[in-house]
Structure formats: structure tokens, C-alpha cells
ChimeraX commands (.cxc) that place a marker at each C-alpha (Angstrom):
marker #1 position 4.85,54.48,-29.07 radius 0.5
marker #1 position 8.55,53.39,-30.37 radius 0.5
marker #1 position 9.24,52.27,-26.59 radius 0.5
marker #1 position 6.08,50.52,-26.05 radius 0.5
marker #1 position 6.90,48.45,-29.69 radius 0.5
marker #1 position 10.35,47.90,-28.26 radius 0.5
marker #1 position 8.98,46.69,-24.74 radius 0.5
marker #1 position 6.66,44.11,-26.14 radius 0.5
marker #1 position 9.46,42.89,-28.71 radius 0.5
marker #1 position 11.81,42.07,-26.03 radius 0.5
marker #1 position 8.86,40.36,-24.05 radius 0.5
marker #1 position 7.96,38.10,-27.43 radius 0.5
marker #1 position 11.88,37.87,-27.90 radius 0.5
marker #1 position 12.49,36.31,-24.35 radius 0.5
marker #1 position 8.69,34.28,-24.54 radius 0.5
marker #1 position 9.83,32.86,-27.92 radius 0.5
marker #1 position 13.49,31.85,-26.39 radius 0.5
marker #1 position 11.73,29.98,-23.39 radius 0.5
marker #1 position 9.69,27.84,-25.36 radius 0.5
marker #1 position 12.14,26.77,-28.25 radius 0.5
marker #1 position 14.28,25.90,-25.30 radius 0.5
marker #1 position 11.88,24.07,-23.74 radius 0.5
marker #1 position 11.32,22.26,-27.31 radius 0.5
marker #1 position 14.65,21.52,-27.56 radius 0.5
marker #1 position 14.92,19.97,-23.71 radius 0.5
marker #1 position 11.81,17.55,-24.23 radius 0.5
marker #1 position 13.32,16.40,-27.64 radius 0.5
marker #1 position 16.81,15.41,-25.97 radius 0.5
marker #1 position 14.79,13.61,-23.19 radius 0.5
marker #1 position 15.16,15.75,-20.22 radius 0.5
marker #1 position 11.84,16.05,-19.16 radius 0.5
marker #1 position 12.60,14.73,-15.37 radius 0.5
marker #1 position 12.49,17.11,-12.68 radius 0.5
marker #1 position 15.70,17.57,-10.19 radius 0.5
marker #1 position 15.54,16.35,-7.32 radius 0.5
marker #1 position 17.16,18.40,-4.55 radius 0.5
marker #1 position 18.47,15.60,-1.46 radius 0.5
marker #1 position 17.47,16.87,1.89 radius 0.5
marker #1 position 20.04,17.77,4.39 radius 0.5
marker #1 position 20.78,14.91,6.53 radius 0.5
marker #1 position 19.40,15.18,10.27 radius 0.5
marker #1 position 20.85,13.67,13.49 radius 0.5
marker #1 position 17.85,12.65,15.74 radius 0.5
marker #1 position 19.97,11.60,18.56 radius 0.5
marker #1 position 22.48,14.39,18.75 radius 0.5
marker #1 position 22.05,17.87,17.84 radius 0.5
marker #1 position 20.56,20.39,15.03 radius 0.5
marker #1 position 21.97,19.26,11.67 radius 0.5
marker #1 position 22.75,23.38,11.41 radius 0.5
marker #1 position 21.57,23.82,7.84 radius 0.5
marker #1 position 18.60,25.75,9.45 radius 0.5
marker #1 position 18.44,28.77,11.17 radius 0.5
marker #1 position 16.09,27.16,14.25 radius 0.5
marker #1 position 16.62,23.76,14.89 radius 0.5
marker #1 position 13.91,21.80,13.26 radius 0.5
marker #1 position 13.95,18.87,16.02 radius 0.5
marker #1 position 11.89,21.57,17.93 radius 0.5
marker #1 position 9.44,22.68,14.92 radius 0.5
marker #1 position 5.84,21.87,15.72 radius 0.5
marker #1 position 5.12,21.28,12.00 radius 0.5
marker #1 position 8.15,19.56,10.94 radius 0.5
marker #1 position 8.27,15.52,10.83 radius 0.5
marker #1 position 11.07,13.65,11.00 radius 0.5
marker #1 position 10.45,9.98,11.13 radius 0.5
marker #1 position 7.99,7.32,9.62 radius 0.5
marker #1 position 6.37,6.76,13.00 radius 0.5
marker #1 position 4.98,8.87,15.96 radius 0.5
marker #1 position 7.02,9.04,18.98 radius 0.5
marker #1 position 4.37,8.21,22.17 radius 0.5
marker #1 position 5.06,9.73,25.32 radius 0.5
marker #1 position 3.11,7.04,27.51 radius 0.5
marker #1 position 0.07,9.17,25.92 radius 0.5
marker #1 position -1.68,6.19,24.06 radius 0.5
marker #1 position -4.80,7.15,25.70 radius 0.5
marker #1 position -5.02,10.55,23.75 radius 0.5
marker #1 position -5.13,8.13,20.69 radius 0.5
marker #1 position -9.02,8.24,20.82 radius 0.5
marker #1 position -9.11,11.49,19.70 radius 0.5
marker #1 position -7.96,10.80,16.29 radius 0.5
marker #1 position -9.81,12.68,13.58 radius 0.5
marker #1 position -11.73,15.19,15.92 radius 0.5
marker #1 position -11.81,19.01,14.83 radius 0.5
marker #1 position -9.76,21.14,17.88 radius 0.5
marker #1 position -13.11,22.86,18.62 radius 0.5
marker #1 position -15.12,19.64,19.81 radius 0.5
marker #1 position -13.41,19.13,23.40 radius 0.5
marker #1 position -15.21,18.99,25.93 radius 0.5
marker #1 position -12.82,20.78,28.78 radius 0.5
marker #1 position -12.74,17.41,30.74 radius 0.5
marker #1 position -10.92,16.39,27.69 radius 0.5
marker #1 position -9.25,19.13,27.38 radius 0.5
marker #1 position -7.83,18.56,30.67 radius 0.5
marker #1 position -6.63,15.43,29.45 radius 0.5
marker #1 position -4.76,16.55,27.04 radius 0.5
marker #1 position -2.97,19.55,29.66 radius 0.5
marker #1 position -1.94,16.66,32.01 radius 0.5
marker #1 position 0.09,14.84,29.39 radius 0.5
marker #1 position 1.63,17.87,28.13 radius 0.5
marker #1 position 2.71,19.44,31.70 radius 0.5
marker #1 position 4.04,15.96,32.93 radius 0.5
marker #1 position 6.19,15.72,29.65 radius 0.5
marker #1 position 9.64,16.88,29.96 radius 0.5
marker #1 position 10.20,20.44,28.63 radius 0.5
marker #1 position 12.77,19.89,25.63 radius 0.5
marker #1 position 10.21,17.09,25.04 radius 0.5
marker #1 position 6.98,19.39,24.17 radius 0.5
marker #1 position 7.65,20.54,20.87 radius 0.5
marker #1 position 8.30,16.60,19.89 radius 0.5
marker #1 position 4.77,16.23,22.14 radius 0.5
marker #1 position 2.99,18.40,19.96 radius 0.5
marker #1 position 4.71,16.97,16.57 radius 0.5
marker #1 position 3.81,13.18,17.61 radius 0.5
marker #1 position 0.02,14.23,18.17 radius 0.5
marker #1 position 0.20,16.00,14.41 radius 0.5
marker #1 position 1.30,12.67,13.07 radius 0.5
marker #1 position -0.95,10.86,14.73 radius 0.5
marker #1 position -3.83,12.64,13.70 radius 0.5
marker #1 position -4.31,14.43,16.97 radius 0.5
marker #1 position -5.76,17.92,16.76 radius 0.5
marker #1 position -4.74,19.76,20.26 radius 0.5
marker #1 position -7.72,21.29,21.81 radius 0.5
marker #1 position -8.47,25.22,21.18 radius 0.5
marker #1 position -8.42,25.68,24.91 radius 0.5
marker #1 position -5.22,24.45,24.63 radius 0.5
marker #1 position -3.44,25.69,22.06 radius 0.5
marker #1 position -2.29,29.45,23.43 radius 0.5
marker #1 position -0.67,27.77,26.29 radius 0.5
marker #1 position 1.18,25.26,24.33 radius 0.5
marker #1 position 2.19,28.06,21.70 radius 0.5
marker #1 position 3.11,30.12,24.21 radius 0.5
marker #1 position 5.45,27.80,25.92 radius 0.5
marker #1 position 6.76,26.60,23.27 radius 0.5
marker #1 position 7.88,29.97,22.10 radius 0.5
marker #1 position 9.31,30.58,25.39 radius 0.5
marker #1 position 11.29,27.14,25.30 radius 0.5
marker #1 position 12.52,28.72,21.77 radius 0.5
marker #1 position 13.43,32.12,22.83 radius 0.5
marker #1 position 15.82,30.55,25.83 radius 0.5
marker #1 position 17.77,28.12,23.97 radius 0.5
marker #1 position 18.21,31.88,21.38 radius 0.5
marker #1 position 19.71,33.20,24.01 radius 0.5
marker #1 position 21.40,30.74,26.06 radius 0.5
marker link #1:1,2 radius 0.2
marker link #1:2,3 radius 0.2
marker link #1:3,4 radius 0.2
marker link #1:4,5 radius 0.2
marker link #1:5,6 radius 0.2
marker link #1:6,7 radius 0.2
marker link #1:7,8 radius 0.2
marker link #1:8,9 radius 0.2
marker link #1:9,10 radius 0.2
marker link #1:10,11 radius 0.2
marker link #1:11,12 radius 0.2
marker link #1:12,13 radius 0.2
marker link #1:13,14 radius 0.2
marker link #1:14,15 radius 0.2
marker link #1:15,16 radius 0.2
marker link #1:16,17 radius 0.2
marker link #1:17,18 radius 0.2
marker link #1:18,19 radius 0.2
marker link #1:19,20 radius 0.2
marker link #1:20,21 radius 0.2
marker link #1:21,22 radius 0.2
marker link #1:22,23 radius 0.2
marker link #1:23,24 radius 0.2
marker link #1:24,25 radius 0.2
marker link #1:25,26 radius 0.2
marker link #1:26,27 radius 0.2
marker link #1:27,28 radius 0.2
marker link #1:28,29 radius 0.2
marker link #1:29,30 radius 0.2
marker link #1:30,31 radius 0.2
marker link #1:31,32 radius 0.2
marker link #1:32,33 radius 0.2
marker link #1:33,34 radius 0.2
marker link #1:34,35 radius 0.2
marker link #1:35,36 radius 0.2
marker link #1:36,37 radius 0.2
marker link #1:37,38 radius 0.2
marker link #1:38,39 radius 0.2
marker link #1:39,40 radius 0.2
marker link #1:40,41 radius 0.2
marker link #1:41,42 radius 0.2
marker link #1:42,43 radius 0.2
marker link #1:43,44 radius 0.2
marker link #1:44,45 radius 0.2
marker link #1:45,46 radius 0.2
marker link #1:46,47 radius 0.2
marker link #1:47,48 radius 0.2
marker link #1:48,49 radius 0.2
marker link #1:49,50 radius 0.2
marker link #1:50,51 radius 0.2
marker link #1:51,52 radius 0.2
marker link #1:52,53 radius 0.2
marker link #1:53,54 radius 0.2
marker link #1:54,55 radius 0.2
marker link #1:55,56 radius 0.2
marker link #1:56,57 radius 0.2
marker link #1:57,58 radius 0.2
marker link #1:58,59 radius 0.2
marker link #1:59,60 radius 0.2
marker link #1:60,61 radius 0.2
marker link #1:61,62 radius 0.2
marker link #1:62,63 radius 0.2
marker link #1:63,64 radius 0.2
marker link #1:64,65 radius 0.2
marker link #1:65,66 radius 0.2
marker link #1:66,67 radius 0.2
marker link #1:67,68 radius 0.2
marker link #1:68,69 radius 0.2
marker link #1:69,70 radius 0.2
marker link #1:70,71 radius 0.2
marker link #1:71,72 radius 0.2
marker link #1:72,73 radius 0.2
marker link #1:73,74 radius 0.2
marker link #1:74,75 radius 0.2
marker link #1:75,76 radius 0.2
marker link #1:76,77 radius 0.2
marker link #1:77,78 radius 0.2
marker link #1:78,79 radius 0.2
marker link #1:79,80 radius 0.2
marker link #1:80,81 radius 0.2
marker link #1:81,82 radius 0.2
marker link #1:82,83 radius 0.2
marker link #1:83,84 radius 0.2
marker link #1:84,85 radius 0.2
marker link #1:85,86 radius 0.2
marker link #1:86,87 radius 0.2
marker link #1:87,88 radius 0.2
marker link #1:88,89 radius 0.2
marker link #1:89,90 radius 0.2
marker link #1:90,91 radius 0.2
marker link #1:91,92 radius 0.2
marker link #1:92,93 radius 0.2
marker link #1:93,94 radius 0.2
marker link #1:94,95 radius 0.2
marker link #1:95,96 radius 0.2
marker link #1:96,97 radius 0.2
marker link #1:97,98 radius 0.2
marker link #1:98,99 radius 0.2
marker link #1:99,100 radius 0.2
marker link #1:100,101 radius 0.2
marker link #1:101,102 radius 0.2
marker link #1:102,103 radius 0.2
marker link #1:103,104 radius 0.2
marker link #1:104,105 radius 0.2
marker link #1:105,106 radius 0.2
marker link #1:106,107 radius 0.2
marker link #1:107,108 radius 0.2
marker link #1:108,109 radius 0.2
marker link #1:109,110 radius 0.2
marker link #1:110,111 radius 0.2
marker link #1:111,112 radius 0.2
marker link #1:112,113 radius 0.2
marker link #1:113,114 radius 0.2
marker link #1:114,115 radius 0.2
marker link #1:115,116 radius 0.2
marker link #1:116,117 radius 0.2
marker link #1:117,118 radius 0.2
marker link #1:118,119 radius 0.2
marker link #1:119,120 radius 0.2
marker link #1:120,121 radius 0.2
marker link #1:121,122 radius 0.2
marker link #1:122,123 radius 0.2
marker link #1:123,124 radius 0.2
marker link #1:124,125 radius 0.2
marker link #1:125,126 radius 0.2
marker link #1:126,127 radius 0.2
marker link #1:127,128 radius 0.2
marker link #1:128,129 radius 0.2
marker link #1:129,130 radius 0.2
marker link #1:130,131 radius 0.2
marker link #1:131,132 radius 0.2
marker link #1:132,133 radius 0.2
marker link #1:133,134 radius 0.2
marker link #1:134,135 radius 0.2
marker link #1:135,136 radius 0.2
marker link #1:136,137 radius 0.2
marker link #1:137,138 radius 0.2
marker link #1:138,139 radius 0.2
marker link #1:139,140 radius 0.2
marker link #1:140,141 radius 0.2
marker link #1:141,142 radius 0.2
view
């Protein structure tokens, strides 16, 4: 009983600590968060190398204000439509762009669409993970 007691004193103890400090920080003023600067990244040139996998090849990272097209503005009708709504004519739309992109160029593909508001087809998207992957796994080990 005696340990329990002394447990839930040094829980109230540490509870009690936290919010006079907290007391103490609004009263001085310092109510602002931090704000932690991003790492600085070099579109042109290489990975910035604060990550472990270059985020120039993320397919959920963003890097810039606007999309990058990739003589794709046609795909731009497609805005706002759920993944499982192509038709697999338009579907095959979709395929030709990405296999007559470059290869280094497909993660930045799939990024642009994202920004754009571009939802890749479902029959599309196992290929284009799966390639991507690839593309990933031989600049690992290159």
C-alpha cells in the first residue's frame, strides 16, 4: 500500500511541477511555439543528405509552389476524380504519359499529379509503385 502512496505522490509531484511551470512560462510571455527551419533542398543538383532516401524521389513529398508538367496537360481533366472511377481507356491514358516519361523523372511524375489534384488510376497504381520501388532499390545499390 506504502508503494502505491509513494507511486501516485511522485505522479502528483511531477503533474504539479508541469503546470506551475507552465504558469510561470505564459506569465513571462512565452507562449509562442518554436519553430524548427527546414533543411534547405537543392532542386537542381543532388539530395540535400539530411535524409536517409532522397526526398526529390518521394511520391508524397512536395517541394515547390507549383506542379512540374511533363507535356501531360491533358491529364488535367481529371482533377478531383476518386482513383476508382477510370474507365481503362483512361486509364490507358494515364500509362502512356507515365511510360514515355523519363525514368528518374517518374517519381516527380507521380508527385506533380498529387499537386495537381490528380488521383492515379487503381489499375495503375501497382505498376507505378512497383517501378518506382525498383527505380529506388537501384540507385541503393548503385
Amino acid at each position: 500500500m506504502q508503494l502505491i502512496l509513494l507511486f501516485l505522490g511522485i505522479i502528483l509531484f511531477f503533474v504539479l511541477a508541469l503546470t506551475i511551470t507552465n504558469y510561470v512560462q505564459k506569465k513571462r510571455g512565452n507562449t509562442t511555439p518554436r519553430e524548427v527551419p527546414s533543411p534547405a533542398i537543392d532542386l537542381d543538383g543532388g539530395c540535400c543528405g539530411a535524409h536517409e532516401i532522397c526526398e526529390k524521389d518521394s511520391l508524397i513529398a512536395a517541394f515547390s509552389e507549383q506542379p512540374e508538367y511533363f507535356d501531360d496537360e491533358e491529364l488535367d481533366k481529371f482533377v478531383r476524380r476518386e482513383s476508382d472511377q477510370y474507365t481503362p481507356g483512361e486509364a490507358d491514358e494515364f500509362r502512356e504519359v507515365f511510360y514515355s516519361v523519363l525514368d528518374e523523372e517518374k517519381p516527380r511524375w507521380v508527385r506533380s499529379l498529387q499537386m495537381r489534384g490528380i488521383s492515379l488510376p487503381d489499375q495503375l497504381k501497382d505498376e507505378v509503385l512497383m517501378f518506382v520501388n525498383e527505380l529506388r532499390a537501384n540507385k541503393m545499390h548503385a
